[in-house]
C-alpha positions as a printed Julia matrix, in Angstrom:
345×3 Matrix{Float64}:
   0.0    0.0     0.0
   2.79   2.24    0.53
   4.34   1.69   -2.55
   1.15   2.55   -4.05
   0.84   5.77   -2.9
   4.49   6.69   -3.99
   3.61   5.44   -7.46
   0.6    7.35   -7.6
  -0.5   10.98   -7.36
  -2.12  12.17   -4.02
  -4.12  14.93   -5.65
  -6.44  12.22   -7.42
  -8.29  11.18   -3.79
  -8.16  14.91   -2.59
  -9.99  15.74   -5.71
 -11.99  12.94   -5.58
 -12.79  14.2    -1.54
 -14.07  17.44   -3.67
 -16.26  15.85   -6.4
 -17.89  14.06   -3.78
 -18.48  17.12   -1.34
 -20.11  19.06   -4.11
 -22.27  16.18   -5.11
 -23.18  15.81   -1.65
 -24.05  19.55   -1.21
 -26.16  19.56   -4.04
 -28.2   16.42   -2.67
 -28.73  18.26    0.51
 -28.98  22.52   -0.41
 -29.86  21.98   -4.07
 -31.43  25.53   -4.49
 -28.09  27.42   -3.45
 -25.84  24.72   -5.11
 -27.96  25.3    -8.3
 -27.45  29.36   -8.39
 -24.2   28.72   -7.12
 -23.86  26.64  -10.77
 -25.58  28.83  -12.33
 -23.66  31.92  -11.75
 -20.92  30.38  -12.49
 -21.59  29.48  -15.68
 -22.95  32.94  -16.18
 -19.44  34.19  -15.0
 -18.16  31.9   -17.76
 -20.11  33.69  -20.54
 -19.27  37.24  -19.0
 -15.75  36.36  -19.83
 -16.15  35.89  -23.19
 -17.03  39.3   -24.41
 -15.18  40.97  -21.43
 -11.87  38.93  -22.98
 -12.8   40.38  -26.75
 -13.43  44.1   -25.16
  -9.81  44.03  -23.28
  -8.36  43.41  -26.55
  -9.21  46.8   -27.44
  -6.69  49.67  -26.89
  -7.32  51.6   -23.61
 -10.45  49.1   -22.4
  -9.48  47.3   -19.05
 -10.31  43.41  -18.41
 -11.89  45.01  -14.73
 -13.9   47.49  -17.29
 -14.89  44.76  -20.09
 -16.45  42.52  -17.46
 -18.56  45.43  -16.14
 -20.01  46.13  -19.75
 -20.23  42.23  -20.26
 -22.12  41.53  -17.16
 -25.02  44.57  -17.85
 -25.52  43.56  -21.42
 -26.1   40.07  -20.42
 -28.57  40.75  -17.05
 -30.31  43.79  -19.07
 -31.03  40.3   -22.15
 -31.86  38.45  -19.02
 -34.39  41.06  -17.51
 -35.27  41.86  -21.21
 -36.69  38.17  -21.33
 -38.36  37.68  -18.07
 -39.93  40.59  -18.36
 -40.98  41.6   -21.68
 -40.78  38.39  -24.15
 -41.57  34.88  -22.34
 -44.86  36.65  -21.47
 -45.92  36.57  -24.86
 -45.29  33.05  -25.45
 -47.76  32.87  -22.22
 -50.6   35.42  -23.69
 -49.93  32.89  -27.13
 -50.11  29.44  -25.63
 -53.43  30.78  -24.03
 -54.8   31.22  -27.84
 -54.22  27.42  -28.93
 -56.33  25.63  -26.45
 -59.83  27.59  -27.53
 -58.72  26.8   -31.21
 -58.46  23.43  -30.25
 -61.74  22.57  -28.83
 -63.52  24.93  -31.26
 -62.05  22.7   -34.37
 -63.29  19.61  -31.87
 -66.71  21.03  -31.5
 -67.03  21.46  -35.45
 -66.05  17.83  -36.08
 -67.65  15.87  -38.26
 -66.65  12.64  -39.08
 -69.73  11.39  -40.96
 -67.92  11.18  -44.5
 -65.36   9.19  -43.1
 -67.84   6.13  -42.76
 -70.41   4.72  -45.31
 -74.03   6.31  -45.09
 -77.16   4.36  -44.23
 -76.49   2.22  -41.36
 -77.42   2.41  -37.54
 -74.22   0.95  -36.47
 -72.75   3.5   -38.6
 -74.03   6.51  -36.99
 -73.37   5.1   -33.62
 -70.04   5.0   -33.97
 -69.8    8.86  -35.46
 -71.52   9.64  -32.19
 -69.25   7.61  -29.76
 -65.98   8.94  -31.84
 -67.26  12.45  -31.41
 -67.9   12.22  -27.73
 -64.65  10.7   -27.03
 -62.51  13.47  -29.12
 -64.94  16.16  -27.67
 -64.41  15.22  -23.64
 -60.33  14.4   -24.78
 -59.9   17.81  -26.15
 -61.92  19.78  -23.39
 -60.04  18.2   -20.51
 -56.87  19.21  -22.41
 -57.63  22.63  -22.87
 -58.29  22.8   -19.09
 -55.14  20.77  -18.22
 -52.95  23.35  -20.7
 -55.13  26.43  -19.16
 -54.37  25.23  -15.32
 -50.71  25.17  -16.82
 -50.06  28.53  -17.92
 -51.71  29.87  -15.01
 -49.32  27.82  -12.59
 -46.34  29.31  -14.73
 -47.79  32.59  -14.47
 -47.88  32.05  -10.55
 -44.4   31.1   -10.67
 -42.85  33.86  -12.34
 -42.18  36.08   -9.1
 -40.15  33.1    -7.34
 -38.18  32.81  -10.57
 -37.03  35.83  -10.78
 -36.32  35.93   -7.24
 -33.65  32.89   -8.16
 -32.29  34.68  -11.62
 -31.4   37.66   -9.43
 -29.31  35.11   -7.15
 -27.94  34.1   -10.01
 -26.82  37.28  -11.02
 -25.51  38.32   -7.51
 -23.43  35.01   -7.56
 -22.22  35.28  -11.19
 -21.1   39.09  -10.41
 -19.53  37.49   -7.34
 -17.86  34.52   -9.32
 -16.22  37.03  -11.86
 -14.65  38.95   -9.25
 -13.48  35.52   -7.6
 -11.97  33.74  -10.24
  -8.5   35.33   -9.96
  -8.3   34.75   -6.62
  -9.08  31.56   -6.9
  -6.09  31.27   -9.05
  -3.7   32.63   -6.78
  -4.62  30.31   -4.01
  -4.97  26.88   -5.61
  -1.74  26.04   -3.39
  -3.67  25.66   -0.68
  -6.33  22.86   -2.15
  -3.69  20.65   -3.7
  -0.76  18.75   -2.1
   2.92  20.57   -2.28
   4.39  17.62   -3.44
   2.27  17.47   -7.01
   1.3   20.75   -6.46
   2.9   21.96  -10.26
   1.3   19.24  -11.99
  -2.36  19.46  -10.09
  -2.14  23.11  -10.97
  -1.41  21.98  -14.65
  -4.17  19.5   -14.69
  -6.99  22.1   -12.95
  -5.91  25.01  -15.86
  -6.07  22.3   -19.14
  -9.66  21.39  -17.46
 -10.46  25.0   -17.34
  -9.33  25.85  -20.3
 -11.53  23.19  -22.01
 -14.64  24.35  -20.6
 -13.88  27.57  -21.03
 -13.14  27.1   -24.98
 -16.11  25.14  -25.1
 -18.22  28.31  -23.39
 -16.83  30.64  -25.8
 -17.52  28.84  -29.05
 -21.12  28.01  -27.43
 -21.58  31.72  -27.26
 -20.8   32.48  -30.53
 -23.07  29.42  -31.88
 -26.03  30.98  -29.8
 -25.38  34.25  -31.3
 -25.21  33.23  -35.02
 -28.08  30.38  -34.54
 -30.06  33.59  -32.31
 -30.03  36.01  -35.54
 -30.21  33.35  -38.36
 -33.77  31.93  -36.59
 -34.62  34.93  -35.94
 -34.23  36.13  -39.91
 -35.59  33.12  -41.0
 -38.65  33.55  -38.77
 -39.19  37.34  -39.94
 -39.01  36.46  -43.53
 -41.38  33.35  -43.09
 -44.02  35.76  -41.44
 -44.14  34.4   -38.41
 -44.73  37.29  -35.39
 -42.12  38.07  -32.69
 -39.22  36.67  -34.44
 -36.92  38.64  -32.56
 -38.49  36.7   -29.4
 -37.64  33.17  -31.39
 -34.58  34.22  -32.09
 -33.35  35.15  -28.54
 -34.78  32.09  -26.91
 -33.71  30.11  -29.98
 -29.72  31.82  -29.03
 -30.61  31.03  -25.43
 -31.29  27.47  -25.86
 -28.66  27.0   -27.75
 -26.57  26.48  -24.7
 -28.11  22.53  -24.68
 -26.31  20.77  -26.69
 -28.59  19.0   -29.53
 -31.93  19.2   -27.41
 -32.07  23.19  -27.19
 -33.71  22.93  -30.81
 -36.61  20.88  -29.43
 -37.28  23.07  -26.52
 -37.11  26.55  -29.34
 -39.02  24.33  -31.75
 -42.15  23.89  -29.25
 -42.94  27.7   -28.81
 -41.74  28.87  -32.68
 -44.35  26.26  -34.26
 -47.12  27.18  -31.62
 -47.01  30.81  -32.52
 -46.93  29.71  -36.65
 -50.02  27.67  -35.69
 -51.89  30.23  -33.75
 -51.49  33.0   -36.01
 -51.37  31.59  -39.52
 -52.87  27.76  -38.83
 -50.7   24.49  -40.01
 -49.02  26.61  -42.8
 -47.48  28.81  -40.06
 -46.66  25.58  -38.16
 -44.98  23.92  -41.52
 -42.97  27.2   -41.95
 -41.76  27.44  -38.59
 -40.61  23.77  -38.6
 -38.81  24.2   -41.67
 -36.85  27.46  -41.03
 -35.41  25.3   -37.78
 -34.68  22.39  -39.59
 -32.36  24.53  -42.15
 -30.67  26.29  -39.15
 -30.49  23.05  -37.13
 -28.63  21.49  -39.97
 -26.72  24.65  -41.05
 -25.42  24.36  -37.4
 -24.68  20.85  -37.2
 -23.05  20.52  -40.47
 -21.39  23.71  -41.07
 -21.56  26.14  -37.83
 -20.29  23.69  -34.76
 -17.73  21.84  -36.75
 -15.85  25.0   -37.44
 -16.39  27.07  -34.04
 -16.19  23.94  -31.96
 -13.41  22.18  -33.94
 -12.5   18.63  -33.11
 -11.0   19.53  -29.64
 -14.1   18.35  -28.03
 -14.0   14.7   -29.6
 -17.14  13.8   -27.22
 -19.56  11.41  -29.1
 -23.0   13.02  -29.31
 -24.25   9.92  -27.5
 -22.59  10.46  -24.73
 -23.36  13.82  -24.48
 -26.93  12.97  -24.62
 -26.65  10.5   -22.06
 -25.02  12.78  -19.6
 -27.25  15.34  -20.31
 -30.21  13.47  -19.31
 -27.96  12.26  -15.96
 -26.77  15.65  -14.89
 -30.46  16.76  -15.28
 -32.05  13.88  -13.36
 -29.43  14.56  -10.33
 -28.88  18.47  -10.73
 -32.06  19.76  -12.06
 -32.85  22.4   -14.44
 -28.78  23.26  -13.84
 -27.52  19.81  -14.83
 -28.48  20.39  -18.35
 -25.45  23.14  -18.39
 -23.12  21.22  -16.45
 -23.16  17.88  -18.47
 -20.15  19.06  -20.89
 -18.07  20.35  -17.7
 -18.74  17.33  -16.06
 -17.91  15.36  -18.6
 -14.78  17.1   -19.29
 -13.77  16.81  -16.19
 -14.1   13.31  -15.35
 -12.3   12.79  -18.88
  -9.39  14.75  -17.78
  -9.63  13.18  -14.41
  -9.4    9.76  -15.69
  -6.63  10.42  -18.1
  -4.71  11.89  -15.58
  -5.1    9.59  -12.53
  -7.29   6.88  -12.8
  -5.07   5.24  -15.92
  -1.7    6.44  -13.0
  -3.39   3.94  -11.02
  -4.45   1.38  -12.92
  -0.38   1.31  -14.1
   0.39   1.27  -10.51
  -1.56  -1.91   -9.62
């Protein structure tokens, strides 16, 4: 056993001592784990612009965060506060159209003319679809008003969000400066080494997901204006937004873009809705990612599924952003000290 631990770095159980910790926090104070998360991914995309801004002749890194950090609450506030309300006020719309088209059904030509059994069965279809629709129109009404309920707790969490990813921006350097103190002095060069490649990684992989939400953000939102379908600008912002998901944030834009297509110009709105996503989807997966993202990544889209599903049945709404980090890390983790160990034995 002794020989073991010569052989074999002691940083991989004290960060293994960590991992465990955190998941153990979130298990028991998920809330202030979760904005804890949160902001710090948030601090993550502050850096990106701040980064491009200090690059510029006579603009600080201090100054470039500042301007980062309001443009990116004032989007945040912008959408709370002014645009998911109208995908409320919209989904409201769908249910009445609904039932009406259920009330006006008739499904008489669809069977042959003449006989009793016939005619029984119109009626028994009808009532079925009739009752079916109603109680969903309730169900989806009773829904939007929960949401609606909601909305004052949520923004009560987005603004600890904000206070923690103001907080984490400000933290980060010092964080930096006293990694000695996490990390044992004997491996203390190479832990530090290992920590900044992880960081690194996620942090190239925030940056070129920031620049994919803001292409995807206008191109949907072009796409939608030209196609005639109202509050593009909405689509595209929550289409940018959603982004951040990797390969299910179309689905969750897709739900909202081909509800307001249906609402205000019927199944051709839908259709055109569907297809401007489906061009941008694929413009993005074939052309966009590939050349932002690169090949650094080399994560099958699997397992990146997978884990996204994982990190949100154990995280919550916040696992869905932290199934790339975690994944990263627990790749760099293994390659670093579990296959150290495995040599060892």
């Amino acid at each position: 056993m002794t020989s073991l631990s010569k052989r074999v770095d002691p940083a991989m159980w004290v960060i293994l001592v960590f991992f465990l910790i955190f998941l153990f926090l979130f298990k028991l104070a998920p809330t202030i784990m979760g904005a804890l998360v949160f902001g710090w991914y948030l601090s993550l995309i502050i850096e990106v612009p701040a980064r491009a801004l200090s690059k510029i002749k006579g603009v600080s890194y201090r100054f470039g965060t500042v301007v980062s950090a309001i443009v990116l609450f004032s989007l945040i506030a912008y959408a709370f506060y002014s645009v998911f309300p109208i995908l409320i006020e919209e989904g409201k719309k769908i249910f009445p159209m609904i039932q009406k088209a259920a009330q006006n059904l008739n499904l008489k030509p669809l069977f042959s003319t003449g006989a009793r059994i016939d005619q029984k069965a119109v009626d028994i279809v009808e009532d079925i679809t009739t009752q079916f629709v109603s109680r969903f129109s309730e169900l989806g009404v009773n829904i939007l008003n929960t949401v609606i309920q909601h909305i004052p707790g949520a923004m009560t969490a987005i603004m600890l969000f904000i206070i923690t990813a103001s907080y984490f921006t400000t933290l980060l350097p010092m964080l930096k400066k006293n990694l000695w103190r996490f990390f044992p002095k004997s491996t203390l060069a190479r832990s530090i080494e290992v920590m900044s490649a992880l960081y690194n990684e996620v942090r190239h992989f925030i940056t070129g997901q920031v620049m994919l939400a803001g292409i995807i953000g206008f191109l949907v939102g072009l796409g939608m204006f030209f196609a005639q379908i109202p509050y593009a600008l909405f689509l595209g912002f929550l289409s940018g937004i959603t982004n951040f998901v990797p390969f299910l944030g179309v689905f969750v834009a897709g739900v909202p873009a081909v509800l307001l297509g249906f609402t205000n110009a019927g199944v051709p709105g839908a259709l055109k809705a569907l297809i401007v996503l489906i061009i941008v989807n694929q413009l993005e997966s074939w052309v966009l990612s590939p050349k932002i993202q690169g090949s650094r990544m080399k994560i099958n889209w699997f397992v990146i599924i997978i884990s996204v599903f994982i990190c949100g049945s154990y995280f919550g709404a916040v696992g869905v952003l932290l199934a790339i980090p975690m994944l990263l890390f627990l790749r760099h983790y293994w390659s670093a000290y579990m296959l150290e160990l495995f040599k060892a034995l």
